[in-house]
C-alpha positions as a Markdown table, in Angstrom:
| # | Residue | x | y | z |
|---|---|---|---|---|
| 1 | Unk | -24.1 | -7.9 | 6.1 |
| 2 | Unk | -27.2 | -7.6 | 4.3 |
| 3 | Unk | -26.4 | -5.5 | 1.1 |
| 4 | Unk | -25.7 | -8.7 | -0.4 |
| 5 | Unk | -28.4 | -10.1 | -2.5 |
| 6 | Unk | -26.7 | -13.0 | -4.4 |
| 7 | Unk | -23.4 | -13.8 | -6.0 |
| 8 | Unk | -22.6 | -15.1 | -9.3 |
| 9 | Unk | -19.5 | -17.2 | -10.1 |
| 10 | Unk | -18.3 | -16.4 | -13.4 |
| 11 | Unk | -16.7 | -19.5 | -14.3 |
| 12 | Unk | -19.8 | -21.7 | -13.2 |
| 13 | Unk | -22.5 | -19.2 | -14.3 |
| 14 | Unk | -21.1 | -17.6 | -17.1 |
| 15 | Unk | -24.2 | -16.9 | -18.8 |
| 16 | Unk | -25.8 | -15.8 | -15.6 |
| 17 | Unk | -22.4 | -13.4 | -15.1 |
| 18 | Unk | -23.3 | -11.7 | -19.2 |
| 19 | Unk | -27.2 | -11.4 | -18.0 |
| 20 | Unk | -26.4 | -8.8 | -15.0 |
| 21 | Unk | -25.3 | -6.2 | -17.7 |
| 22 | Unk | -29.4 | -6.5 | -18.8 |
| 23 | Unk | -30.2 | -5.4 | -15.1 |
| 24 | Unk | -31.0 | -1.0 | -15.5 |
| 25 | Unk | -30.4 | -1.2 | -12.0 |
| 26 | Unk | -26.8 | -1.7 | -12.1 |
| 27 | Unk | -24.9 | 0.6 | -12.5 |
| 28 | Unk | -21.5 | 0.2 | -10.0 |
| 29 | Unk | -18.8 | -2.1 | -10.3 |
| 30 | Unk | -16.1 | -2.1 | -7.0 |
| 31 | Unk | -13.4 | -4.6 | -7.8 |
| 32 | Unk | -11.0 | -5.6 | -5.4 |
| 33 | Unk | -8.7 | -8.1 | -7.3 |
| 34 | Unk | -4.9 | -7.5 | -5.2 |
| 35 | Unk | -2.1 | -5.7 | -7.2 |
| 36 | Unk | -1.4 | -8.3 | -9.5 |
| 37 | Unk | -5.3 | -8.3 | -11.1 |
| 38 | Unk | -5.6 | -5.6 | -13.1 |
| 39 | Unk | -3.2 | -6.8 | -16.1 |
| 40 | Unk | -3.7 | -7.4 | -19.5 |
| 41 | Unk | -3.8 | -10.8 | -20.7 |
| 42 | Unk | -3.3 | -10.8 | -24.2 |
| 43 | Unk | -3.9 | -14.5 | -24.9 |
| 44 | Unk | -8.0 | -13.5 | -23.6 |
| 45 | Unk | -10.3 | -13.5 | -26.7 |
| 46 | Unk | -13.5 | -12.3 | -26.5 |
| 47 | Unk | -15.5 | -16.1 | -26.5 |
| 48 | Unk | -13.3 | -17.9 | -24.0 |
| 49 | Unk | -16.1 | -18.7 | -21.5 |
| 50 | Unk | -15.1 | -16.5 | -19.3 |
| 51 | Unk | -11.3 | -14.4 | -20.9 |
| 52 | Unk | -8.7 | -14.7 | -18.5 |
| 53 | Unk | -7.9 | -11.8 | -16.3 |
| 54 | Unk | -10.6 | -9.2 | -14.8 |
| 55 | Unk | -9.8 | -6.2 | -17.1 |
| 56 | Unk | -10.9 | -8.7 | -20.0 |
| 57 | Unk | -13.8 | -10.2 | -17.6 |
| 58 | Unk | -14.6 | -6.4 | -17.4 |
| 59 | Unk | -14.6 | -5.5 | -20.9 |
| 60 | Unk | -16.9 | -8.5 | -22.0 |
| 61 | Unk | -19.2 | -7.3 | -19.7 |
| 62 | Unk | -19.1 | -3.6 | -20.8 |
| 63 | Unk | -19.7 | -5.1 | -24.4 |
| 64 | Unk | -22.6 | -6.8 | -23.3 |
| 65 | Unk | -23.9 | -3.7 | -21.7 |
| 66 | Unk | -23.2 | -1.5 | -24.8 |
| 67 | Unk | -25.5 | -3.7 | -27.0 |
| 68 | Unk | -28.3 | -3.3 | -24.8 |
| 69 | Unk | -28.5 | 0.4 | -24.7 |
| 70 | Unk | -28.8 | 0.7 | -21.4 |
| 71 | Unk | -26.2 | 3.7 | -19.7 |
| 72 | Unk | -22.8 | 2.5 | -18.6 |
| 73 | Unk | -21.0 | 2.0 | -15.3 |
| 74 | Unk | -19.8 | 3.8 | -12.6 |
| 75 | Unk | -16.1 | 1.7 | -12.2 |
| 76 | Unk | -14.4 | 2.1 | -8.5 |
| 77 | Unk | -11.2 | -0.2 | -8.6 |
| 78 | Unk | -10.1 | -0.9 | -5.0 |
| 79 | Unk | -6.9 | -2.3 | -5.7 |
| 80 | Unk | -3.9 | -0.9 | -4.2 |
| 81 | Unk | -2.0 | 0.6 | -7.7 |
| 82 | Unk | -0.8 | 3.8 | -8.6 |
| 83 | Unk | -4.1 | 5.1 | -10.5 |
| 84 | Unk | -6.3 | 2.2 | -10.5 |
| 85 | Unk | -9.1 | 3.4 | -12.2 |
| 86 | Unk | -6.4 | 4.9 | -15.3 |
| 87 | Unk | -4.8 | 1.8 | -15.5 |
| 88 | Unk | -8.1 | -0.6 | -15.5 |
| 89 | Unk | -9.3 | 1.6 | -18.5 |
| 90 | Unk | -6.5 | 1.1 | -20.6 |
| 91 | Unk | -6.4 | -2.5 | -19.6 |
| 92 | Unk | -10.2 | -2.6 | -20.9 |
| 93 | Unk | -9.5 | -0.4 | -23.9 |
| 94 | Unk | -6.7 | -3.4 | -24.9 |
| 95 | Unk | -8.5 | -5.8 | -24.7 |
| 96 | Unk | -11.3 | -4.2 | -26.9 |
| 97 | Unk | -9.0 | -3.5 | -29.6 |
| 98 | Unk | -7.7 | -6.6 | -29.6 |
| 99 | Unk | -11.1 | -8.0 | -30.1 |
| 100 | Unk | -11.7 | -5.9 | -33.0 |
| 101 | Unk | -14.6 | -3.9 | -31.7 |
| 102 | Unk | -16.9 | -1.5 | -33.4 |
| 103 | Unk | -15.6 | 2.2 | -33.3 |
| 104 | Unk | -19.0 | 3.3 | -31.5 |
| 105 | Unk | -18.2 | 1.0 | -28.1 |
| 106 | Unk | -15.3 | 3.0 | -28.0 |
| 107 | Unk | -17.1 | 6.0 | -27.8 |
| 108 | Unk | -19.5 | 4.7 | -25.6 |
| 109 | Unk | -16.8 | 3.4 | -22.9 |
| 110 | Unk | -15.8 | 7.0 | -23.0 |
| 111 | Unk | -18.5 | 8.9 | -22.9 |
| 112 | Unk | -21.1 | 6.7 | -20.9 |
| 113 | Unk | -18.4 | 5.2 | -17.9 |
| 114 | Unk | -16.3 | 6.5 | -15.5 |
| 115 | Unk | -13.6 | 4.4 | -14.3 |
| 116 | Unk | -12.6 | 6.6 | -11.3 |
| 117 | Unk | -9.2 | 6.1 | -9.4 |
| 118 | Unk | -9.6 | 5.3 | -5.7 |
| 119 | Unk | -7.2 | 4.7 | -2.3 |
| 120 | Unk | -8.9 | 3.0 | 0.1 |
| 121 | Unk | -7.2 | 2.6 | 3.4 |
| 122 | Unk | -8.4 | 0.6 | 6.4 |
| 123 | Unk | -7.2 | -2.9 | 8.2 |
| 124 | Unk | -9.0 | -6.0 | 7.8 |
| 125 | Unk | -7.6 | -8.5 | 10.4 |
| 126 | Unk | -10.1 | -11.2 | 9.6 |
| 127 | Unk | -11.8 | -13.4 | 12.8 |
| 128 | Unk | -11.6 | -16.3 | 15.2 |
| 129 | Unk | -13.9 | -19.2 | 15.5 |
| 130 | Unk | -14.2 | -17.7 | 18.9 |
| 131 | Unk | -15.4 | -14.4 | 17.5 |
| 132 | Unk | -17.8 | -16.2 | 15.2 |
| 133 | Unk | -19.2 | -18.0 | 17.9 |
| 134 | Unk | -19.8 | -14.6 | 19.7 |
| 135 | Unk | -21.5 | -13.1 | 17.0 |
| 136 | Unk | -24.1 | -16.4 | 16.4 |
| 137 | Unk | -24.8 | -16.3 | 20.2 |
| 138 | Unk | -25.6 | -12.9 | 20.5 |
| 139 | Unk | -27.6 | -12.6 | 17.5 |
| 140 | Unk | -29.1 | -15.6 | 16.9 |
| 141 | Unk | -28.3 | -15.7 | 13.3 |
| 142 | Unk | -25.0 | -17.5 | 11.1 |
| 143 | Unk | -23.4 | -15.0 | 9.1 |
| 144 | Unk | -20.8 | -16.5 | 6.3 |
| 145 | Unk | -20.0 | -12.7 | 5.7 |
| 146 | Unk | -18.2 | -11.9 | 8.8 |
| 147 | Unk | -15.4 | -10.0 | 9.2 |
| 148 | Unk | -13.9 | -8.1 | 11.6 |
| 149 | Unk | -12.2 | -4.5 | 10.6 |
| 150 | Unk | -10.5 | -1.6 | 12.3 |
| 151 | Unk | -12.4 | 1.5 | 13.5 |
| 152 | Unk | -10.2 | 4.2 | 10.7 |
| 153 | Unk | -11.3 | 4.0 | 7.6 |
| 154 | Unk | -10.8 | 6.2 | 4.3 |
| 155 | Unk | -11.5 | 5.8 | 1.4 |
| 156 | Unk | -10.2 | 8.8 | -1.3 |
| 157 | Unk | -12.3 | 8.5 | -4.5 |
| 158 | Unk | -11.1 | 10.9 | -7.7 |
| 159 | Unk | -13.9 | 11.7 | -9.7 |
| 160 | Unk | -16.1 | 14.0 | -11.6 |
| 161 | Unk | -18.9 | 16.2 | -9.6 |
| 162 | Unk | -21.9 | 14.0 | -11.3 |
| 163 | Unk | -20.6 | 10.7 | -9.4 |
| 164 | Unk | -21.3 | 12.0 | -6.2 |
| 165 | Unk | -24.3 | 12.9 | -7.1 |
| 166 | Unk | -25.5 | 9.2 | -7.8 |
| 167 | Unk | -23.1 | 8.2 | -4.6 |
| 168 | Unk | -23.5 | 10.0 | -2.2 |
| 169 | Unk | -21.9 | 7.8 | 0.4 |
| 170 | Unk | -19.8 | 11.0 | 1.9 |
| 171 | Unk | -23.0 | 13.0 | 2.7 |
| 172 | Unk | -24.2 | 9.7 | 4.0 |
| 173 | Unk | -21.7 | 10.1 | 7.5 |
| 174 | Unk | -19.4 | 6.9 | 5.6 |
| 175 | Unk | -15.9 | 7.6 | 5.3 |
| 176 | Unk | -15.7 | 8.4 | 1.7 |
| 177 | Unk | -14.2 | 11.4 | 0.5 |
| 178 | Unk | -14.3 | 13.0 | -3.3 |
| 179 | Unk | -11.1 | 14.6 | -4.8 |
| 180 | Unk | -10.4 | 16.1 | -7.7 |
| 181 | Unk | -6.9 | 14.3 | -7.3 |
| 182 | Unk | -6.4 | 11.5 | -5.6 |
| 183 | Unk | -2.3 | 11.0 | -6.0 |
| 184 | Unk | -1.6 | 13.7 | -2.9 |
| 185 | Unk | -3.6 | 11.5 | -1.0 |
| 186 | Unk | -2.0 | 7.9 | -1.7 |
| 187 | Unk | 1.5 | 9.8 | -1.6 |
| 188 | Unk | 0.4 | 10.4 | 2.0 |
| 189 | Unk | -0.6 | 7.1 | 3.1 |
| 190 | Unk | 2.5 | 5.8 | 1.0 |
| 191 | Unk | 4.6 | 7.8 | 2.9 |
| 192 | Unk | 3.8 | 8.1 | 6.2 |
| 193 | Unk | 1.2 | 4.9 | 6.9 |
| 194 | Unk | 3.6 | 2.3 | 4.1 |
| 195 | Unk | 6.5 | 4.2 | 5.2 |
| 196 | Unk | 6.3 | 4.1 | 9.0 |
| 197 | Unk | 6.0 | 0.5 | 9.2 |
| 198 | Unk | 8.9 | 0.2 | 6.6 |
| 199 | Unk | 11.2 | 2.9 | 9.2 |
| 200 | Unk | 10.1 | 1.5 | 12.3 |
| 201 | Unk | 10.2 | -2.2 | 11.0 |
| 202 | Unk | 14.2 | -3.4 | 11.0 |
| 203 | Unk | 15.0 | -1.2 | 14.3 |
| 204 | Unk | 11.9 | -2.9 | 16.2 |
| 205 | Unk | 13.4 | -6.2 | 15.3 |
| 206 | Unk | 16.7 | -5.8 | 16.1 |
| 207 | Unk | 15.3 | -4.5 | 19.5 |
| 208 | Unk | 14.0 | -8.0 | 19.8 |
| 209 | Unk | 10.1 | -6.4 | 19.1 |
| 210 | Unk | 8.1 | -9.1 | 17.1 |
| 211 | Unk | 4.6 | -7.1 | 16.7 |
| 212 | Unk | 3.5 | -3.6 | 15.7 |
| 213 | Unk | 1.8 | -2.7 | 18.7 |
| 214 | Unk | 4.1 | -3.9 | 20.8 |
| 215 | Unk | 6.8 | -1.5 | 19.5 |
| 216 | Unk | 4.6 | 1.4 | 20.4 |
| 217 | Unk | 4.9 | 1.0 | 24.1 |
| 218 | Unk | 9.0 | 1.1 | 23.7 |
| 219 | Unk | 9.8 | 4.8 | 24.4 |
| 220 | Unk | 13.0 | 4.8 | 22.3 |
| 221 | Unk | 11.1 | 3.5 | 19.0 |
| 222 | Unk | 8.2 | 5.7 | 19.6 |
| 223 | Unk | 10.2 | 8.6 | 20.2 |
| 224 | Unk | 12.1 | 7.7 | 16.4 |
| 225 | Unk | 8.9 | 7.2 | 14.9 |
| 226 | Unk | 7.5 | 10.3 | 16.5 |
| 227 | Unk | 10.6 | 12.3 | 15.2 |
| 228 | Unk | 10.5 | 10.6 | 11.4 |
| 229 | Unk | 6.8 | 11.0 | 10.8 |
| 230 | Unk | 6.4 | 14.7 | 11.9 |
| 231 | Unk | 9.7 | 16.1 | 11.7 |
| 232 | Unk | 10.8 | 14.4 | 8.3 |
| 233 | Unk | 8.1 | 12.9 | 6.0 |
| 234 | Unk | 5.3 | 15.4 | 7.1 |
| 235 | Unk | 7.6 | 18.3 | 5.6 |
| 236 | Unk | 8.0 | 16.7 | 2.3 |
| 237 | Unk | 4.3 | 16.3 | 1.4 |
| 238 | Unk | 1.6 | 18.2 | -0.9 |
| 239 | Unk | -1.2 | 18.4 | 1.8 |
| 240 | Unk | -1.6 | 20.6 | 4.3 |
| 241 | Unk | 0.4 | 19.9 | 7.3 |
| 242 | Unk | -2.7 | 20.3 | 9.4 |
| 243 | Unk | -4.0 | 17.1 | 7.5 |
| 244 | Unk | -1.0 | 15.1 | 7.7 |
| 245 | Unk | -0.4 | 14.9 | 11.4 |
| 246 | Unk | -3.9 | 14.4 | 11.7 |
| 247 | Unk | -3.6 | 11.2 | 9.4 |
| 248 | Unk | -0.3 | 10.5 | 11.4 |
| 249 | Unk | -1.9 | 10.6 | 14.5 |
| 250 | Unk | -4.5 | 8.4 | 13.8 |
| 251 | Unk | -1.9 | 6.0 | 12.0 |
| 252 | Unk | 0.0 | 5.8 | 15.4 |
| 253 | Unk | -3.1 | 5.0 | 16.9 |
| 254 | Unk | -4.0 | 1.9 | 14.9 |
| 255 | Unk | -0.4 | 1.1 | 15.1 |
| 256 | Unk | -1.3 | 1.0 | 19.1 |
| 257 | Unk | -4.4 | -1.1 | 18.2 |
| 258 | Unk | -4.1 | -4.2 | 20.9 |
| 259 | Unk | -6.7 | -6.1 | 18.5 |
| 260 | Unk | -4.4 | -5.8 | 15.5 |
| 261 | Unk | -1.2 | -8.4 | 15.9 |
| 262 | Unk | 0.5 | -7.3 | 13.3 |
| 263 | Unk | 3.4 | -9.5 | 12.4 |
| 264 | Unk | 7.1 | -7.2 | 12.0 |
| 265 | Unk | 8.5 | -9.8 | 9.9 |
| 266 | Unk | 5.5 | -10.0 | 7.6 |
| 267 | Unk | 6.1 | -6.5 | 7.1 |
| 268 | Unk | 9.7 | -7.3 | 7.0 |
| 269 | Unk | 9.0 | -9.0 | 3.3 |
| 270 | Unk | 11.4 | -7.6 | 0.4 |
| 271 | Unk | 12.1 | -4.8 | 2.8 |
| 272 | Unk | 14.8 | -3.5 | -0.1 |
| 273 | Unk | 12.4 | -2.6 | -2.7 |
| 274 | Unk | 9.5 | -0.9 | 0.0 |
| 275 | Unk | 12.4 | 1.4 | 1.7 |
| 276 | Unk | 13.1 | 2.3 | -2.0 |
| 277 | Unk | 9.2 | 3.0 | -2.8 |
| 278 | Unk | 8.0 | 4.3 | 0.6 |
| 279 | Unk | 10.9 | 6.1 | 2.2 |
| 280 | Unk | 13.3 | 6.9 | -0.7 |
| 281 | Unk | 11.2 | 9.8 | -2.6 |
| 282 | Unk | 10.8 | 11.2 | 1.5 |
| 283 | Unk | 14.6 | 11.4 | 1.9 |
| 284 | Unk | 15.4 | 12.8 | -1.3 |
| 285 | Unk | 12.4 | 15.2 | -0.9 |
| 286 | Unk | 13.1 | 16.3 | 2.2 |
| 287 | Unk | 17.0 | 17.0 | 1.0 |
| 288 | Unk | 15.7 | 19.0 | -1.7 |
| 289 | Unk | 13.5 | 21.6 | 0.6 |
| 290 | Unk | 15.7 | 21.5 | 3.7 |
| 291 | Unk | 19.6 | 21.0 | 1.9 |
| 292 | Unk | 20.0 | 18.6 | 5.3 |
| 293 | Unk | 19.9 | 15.1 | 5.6 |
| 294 | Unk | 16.4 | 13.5 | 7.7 |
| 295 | Unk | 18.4 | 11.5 | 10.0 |
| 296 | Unk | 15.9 | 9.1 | 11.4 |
| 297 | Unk | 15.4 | 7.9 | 7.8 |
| 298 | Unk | 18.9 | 7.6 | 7.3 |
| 299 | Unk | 18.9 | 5.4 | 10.2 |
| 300 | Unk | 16.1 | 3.4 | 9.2 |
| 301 | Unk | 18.7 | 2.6 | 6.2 |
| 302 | Unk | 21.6 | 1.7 | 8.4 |
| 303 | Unk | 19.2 | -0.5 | 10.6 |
| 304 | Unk | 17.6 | -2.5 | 7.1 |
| 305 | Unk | 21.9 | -2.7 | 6.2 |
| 306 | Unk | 22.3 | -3.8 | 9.9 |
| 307 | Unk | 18.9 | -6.0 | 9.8 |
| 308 | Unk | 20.2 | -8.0 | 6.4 |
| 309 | Unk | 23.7 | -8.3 | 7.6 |
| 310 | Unk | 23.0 | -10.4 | 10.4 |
| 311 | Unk | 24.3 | -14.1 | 10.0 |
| 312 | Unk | 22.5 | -17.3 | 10.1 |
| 313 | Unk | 21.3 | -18.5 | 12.9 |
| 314 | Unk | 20.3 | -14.9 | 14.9 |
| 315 | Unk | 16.8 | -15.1 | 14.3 |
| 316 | Unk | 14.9 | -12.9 | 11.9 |
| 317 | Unk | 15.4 | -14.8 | 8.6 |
| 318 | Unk | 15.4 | -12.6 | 5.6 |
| 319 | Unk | 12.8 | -12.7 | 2.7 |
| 320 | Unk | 13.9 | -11.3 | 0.1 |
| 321 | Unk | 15.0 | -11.2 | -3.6 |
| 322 | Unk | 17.5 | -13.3 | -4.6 |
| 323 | Unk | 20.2 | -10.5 | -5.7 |
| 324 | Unk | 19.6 | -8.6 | -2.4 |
| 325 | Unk | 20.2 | -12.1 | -0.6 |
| 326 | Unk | 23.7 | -12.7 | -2.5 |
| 327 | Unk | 24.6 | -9.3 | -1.9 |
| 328 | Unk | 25.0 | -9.8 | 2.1 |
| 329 | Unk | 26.0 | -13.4 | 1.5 |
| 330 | Unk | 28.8 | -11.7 | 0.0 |
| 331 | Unk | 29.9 | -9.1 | 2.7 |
| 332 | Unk | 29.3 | -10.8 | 5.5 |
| 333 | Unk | 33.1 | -10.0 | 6.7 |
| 334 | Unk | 32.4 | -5.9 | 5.7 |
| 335 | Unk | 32.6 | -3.5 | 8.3 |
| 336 | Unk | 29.7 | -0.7 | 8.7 |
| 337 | Unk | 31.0 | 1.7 | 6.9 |
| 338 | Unk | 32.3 | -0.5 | 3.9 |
| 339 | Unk | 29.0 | -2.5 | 3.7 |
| 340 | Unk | 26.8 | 0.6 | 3.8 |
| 341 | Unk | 29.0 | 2.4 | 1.2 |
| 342 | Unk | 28.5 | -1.3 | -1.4 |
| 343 | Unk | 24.6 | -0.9 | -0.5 |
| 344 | Unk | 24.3 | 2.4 | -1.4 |
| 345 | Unk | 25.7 | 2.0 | -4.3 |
| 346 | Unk | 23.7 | -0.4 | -6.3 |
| 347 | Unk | 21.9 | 1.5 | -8.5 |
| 348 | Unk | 19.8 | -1.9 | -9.1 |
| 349 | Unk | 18.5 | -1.6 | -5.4 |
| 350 | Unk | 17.4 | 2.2 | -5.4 |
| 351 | Unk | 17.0 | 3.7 | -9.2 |
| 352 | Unk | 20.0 | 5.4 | -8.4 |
| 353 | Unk | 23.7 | 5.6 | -6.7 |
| 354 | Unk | 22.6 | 6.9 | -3.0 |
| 355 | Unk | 26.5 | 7.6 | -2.8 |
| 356 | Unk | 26.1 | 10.8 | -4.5 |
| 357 | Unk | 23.5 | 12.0 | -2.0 |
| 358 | Unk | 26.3 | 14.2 | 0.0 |
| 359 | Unk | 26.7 | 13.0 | 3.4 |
| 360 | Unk | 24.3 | 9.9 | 2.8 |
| 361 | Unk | 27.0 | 6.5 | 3.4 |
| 362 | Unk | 29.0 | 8.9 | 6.1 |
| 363 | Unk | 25.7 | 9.4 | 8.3 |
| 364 | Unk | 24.7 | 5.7 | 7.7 |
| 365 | Unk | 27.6 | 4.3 | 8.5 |
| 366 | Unk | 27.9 | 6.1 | 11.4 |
| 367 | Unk | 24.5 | 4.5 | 12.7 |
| 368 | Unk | 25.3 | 1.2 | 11.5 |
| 369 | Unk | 29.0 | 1.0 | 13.1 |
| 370 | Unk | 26.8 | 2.5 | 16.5 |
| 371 | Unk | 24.1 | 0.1 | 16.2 |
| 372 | Unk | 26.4 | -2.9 | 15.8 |
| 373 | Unk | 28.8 | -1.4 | 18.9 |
| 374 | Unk | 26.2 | -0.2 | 21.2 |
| 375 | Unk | 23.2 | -1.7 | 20.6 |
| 376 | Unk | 19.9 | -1.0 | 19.1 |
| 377 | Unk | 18.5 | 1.4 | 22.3 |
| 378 | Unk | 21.2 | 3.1 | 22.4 |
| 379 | Unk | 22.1 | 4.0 | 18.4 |
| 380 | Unk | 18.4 | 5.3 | 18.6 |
| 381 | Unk | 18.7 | 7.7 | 21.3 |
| 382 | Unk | 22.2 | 8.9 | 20.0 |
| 383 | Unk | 20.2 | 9.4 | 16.4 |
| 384 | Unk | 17.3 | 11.6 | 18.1 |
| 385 | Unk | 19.8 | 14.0 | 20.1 |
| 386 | Unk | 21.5 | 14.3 | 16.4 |
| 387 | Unk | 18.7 | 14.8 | 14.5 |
| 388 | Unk | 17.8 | 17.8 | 17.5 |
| 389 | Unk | 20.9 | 19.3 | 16.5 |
């Protein structure tokens, strides 16, 4: 990489960190701080050396910046929440209250910055020493900025016409695309990229898969993520379907990736509360248009019950939260039916009783009570010929 010109560590160069907002030149900010960084802090004052938390790191700066006159910043959050930029603003506009600012910043952070909601969607898998190596041989040079990405990438940016005329990274050939609304976008990749791995993930184990990729060369677990993708999240989503299967295509395809070992159980990881956010609003969705049931999610349910209610010692440890743990602890002498019935019916699980969906805890039992007597292959291929029914 050779964009990069310097770096400036805000705790050790502090005053070095206040000077960049004197710099004309400047004028993006790209943050990429994980979910948990854009929070308020309200213990952060405005002279801790630097406040705690990036939203008040962000808002000392934009101070700064204000009190030189200078025109404000173009703000692309890349962190992966529900309306990024939205949420960074108010976070910023807290923390400037609290501080007691002057009523013209406020009307400067308005008027002068955009703080523009983005998805951005590509896997970073990181490098071997090997790799390094590779790289130093062949080009003669030491780079402490490698990395080694995917070949998709996207990355959905919501703002107004003017940005992309200062960034015009889209007419460029990069994979940027402006919207005027980027939640149909991050629904999608919510729903079919989050929400793939989160169907395909409890079946693949119990089929004794341990890696993404590997999973796509089993014909019975591509055929049920074939089927659950295009026949039942694509028809619950905004977008044209032309779009969507595109994006699904391409999702199976880095799913296929043999340079990507991505780890089932990592994925695994508080599978209760990501089949609630990924797959959920799919299911009820798709209940709504068609007045059926989508099947293959249903069964992704019954394999996460299945998954969970395994007992110590069969491999695949679960990780998750503490209720979800004591609830199989619990029921570990239920039968399919009884156990997916209790499961369904914590509203604490799902935001709501999934025993008043009609026909939910009958067809998810039925896959369980199959997947515990037959086997995972088999429960798979009897859920594809009744989801052809």
């Amino acid at each position: 990489m050779s964009c990069i010109s310097r770096a400036v560590d805000v705790f050790e160069e502090y005053d070095a960190f206040l000077r960049t907002a004197h710099n004309p030149n400047m004028r993006f900010i790209l943050s990429n701080t994980t979910e948990a960084g854009i929070v308020y802090e309200p213990s952060s004052r405005m002279d801790d050396r630097p406040p705690a938390g990036f939203p008040a790191k962000l808002a000392r700066l934009l101070w700064e910046r204000y009190q030189t006159g200078l025109p404000g910043y173009i703000i692309f959050p890349c962190e992966l929440i529900a309306d990024n930029g939205g949420t960074l603003r108010d976070c910023v506009l807290r923390h400037a209250r609290d501080w007691g600012l002057e009523a013209g910043f406020f009307r400067w952070l308005e008027e002068e910055n955009a703080f523009c909601s983005t998805l951005v969607d590509r896997i970073v898998t990181g490098y071997s020493p090997e790799q390094a190596g590779a790289v130093a041989e062949a080009t003669g040079l030491e780079d402490k900025l490698l990395d080694v990405a995917e070949p998709f990438a996207q990355w959905i940016i919501e703002a107004p016409e003017w940005v992309q005329g200062e960034f015009p990274a889209e007419q460029a050939g990069l994979p940027v695309r402006f919207v005027a609304d980027h939640r149909p976008y991050r629904e999608r990749k919510v729903r079919i990229l989050n929400g793939g791995h989160t169907v395909l993930t409890p079946a693949a184990l119990l089929s004794g898969h341990t890696l993404v990729r590997t999973c796509m060369a089993d014909r019975g677990l591509r055929n049920f993520l074939d089927g659950a993708l295009f026949q039942e999240i694509i028809p619950t989503l905004s977008l044209p379907r032309a779009e969507c299967e595109d994006f699904a295509r391409a999702v199976e395809e880095r799913f296929d990736n043999p340079y990507v070992d991505h780890r089932l159980m990592d994925i695994a990881l508080n599978s209760v509360s990501k089949w609630r956010a990924r797959v959920l609003p799919s299911v009820e969705a798709f209940h709504r248009r068609q007045g059926a049931l989508p099947l293959r999610l249903v069964f992704s349910f019954a394999a996460l019950c299945a998954l969970y209610s395994r007992g110590e010692g069969e491999g695949c440890p679960v990780r998750d939260e503490p209720a979800v743990l004591d609830f199989f602890a619990r029921r570990q002498a239920d039968g399919p039916e009884a156990l997916v019935a209790a499961f369904a019916a914590r509203v604490d699980f799902w935001g709501r009783d999934l025993t008043e969906l009609p026909g939910f805890v009958p067809a998810a039992g039925r896959a369980m009570a199959r997947i515990r007597a037959d086997g995972m292959a088999a429960a798979l291929e009897a859920c594809g010929k009744e989801a052809l029914k």
